[in-house]
C-alpha positions as a Markdown table, in Angstrom:
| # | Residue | x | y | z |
|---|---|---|---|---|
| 1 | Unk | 107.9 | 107.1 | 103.8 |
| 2 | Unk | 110.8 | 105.6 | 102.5 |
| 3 | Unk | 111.1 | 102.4 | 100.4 |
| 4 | Unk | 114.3 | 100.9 | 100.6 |
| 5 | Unk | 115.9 | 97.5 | 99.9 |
| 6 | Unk | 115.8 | 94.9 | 103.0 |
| 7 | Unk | 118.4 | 93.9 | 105.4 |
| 8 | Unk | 119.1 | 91.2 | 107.2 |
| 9 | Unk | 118.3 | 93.1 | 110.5 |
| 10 | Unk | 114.5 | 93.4 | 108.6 |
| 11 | Unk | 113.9 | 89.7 | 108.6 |
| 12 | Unk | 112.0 | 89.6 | 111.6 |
| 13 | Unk | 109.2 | 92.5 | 110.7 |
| 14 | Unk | 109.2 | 91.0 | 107.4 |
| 15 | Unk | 108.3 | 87.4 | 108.3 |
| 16 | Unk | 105.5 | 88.4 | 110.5 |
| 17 | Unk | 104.3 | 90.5 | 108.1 |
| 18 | Unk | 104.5 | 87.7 | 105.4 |
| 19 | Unk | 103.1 | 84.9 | 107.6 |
| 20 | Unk | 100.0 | 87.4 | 108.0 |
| 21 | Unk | 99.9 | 87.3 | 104.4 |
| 22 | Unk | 99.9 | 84.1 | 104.4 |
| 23 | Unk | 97.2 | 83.6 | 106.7 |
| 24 | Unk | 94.9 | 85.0 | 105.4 |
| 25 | Unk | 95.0 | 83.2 | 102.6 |
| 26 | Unk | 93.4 | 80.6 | 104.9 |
| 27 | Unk | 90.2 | 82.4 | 103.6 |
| 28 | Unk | 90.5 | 81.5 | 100.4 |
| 29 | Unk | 91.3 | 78.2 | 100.5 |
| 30 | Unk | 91.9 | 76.5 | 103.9 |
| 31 | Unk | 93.2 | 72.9 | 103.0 |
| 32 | Unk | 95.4 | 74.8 | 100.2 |
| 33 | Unk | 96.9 | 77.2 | 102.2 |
| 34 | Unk | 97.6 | 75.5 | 105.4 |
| 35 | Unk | 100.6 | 76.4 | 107.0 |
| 36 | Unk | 103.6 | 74.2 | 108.3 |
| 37 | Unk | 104.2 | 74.3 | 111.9 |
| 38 | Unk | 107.6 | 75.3 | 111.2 |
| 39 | Unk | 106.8 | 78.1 | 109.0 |
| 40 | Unk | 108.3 | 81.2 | 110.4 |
| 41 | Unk | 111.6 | 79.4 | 110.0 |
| 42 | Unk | 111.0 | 78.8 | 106.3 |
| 43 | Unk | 109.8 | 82.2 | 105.7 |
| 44 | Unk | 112.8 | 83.7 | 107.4 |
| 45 | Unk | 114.9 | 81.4 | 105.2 |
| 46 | Unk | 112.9 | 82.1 | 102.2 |
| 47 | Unk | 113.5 | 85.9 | 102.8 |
| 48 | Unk | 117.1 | 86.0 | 103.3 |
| 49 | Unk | 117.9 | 84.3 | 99.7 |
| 50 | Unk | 116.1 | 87.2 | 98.5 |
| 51 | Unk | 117.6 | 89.1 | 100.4 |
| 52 | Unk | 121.1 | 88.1 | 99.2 |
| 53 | Unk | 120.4 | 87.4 | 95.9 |
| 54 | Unk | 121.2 | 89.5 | 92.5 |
| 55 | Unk | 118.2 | 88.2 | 90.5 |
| 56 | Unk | 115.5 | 88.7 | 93.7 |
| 57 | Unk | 114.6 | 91.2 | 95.7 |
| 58 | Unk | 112.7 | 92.4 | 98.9 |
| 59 | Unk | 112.1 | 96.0 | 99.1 |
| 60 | Unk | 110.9 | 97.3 | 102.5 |
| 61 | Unk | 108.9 | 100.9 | 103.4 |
| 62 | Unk | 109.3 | 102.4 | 106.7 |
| 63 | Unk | 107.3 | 105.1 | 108.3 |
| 64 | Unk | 109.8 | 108.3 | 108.6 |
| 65 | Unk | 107.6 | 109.8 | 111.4 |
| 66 | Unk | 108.1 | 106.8 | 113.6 |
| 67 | Unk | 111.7 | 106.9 | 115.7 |
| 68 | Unk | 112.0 | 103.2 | 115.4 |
| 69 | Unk | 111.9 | 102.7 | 111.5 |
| 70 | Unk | 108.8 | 100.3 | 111.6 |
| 71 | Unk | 108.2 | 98.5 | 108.4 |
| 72 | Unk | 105.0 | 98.8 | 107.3 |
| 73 | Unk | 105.4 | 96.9 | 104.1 |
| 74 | Unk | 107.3 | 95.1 | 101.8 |
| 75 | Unk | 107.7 | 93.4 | 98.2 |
| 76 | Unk | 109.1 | 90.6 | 97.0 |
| 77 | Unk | 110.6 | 89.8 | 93.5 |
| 78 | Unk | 112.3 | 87.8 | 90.9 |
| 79 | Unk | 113.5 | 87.8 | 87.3 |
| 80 | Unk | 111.0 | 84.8 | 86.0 |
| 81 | Unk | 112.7 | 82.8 | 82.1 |
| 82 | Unk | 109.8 | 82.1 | 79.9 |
| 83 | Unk | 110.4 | 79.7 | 77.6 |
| 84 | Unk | 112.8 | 80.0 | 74.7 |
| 85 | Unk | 110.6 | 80.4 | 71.8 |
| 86 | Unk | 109.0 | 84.0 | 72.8 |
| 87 | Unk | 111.0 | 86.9 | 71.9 |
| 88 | Unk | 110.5 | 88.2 | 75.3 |
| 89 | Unk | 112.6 | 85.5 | 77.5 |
| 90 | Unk | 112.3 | 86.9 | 81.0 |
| 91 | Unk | 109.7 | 88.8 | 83.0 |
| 92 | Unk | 109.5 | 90.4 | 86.2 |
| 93 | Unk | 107.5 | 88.6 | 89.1 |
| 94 | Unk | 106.4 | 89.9 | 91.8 |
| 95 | Unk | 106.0 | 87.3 | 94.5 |
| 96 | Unk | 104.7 | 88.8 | 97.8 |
| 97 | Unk | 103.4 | 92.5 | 98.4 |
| 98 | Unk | 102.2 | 93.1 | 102.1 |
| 99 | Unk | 101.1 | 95.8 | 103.8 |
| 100 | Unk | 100.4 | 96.6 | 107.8 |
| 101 | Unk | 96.3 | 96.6 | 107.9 |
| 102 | Unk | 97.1 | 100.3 | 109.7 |
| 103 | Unk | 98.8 | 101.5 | 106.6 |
| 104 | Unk | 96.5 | 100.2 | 103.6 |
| 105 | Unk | 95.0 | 102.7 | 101.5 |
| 106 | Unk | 97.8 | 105.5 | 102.0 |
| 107 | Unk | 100.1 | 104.5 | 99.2 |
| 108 | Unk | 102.4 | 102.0 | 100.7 |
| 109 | Unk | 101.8 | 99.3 | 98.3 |
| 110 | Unk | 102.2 | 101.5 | 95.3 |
| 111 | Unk | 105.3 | 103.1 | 96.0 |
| 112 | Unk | 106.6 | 99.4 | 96.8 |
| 113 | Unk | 105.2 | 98.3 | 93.4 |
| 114 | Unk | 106.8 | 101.6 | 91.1 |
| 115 | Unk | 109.8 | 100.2 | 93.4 |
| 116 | Unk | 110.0 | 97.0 | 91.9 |
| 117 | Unk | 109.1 | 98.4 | 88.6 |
| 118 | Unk | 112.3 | 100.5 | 88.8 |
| 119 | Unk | 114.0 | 97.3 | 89.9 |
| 120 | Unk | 113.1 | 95.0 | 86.9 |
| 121 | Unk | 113.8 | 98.3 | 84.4 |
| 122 | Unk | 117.3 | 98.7 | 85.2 |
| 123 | Unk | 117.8 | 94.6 | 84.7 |
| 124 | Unk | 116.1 | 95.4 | 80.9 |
| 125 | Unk | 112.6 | 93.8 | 81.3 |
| 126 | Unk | 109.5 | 95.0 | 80.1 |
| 127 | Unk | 107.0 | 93.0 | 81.7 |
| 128 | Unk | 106.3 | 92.3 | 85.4 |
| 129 | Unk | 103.4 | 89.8 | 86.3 |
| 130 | Unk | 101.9 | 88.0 | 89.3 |
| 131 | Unk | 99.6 | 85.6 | 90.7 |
| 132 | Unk | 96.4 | 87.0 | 93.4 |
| 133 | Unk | 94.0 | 84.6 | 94.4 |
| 134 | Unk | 90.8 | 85.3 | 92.2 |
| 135 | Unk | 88.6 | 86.0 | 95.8 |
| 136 | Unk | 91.2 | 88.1 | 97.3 |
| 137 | Unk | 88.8 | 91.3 | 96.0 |
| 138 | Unk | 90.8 | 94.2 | 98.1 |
| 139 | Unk | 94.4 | 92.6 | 96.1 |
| 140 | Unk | 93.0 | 92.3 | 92.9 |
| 141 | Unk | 91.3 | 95.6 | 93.1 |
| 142 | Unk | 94.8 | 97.8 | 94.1 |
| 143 | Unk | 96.3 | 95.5 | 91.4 |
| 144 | Unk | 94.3 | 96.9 | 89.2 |
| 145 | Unk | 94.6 | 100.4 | 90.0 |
| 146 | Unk | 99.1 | 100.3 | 89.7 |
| 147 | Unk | 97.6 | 99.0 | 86.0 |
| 148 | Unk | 97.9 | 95.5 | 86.1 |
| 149 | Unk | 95.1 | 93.6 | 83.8 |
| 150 | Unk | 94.3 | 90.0 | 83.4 |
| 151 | Unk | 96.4 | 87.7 | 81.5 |
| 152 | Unk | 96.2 | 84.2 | 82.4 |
| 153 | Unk | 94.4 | 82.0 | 84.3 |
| 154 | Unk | 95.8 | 79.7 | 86.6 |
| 155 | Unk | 94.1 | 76.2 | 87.4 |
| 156 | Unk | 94.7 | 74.0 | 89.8 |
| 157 | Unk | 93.0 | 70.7 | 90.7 |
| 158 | Unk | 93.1 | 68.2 | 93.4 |
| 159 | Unk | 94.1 | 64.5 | 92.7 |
């Protein structure tokens, strides 16, 4: 496997791997999470600024084995300001991690994680946080196993 930083030439496999993601999260909440009809569109825009950014970042695995350098996974970053009263002023967040359904479970996701850890090092950061929705059980479990623990809870409520 290799985990390498995206391309422009990646943005299709990584939008339909990201509106997957975001499918499912139809599970969880379906009125929340409802998508736009025109959301492969925002997603490929959404991924190209990371892309072409220096403060974001998509990192992409491929499967060596395979002759056409599928992309079974990817993750998606920024360099988050907290506010200027805490020592520590920026964090790493991680924004989107997906992996192919055929590929979960071999390692993908954590080699794309220790990726983005490497990532957010070399800019001087110490921290790197997320959100995962609190029934997404399989995402919160793998979380928990690269060593991530709760922090914060997030709240939301409809008005």
């Amino acid at each position: 496997m290799t985990v390498r930083l995206a391309n422009l030439e990646d943005l299709k496999q990584i939008t339909a791997l990201g509106l997957h993601l975001l499918s499912s999260h139809l599970e969880y909440d379906g009125e929340y999470f409802q998508l736009e009809d025109n959301s492969p569109q925002f997603y490929s825009d959404w991924a190209r600024l990371h892309i072409n950014s220096a403060n974001q970042f998509i990192f992409v695995s491929e499967n060596d084995a395979e002759p056409n350098k599928i992309i079974t996974g990817f993750i998606s970053g920024y360099i988050k300001s907290l506010f200027p009263w805490f020592k520590i002023k920026q964090v790493g967040h991680i924004s989107f991690l997906a992996v192919d359904e055929k590929r979960r479970k071999q390692g993908v996701g954590r080699q794309l994680e220790l990726k983005a850890c490497e990532w957010f090092k070399n800019r001087g950061l110490t921290y790197v946080e997320l959100y995962t929705n609190e029934k997404n059980y399989p995402g919160i479990s793998a979380w928990q196993s690269y060593g991530y623990k709760p922090f914060n809870r997030f709240l939301s409520k409809k008005i």
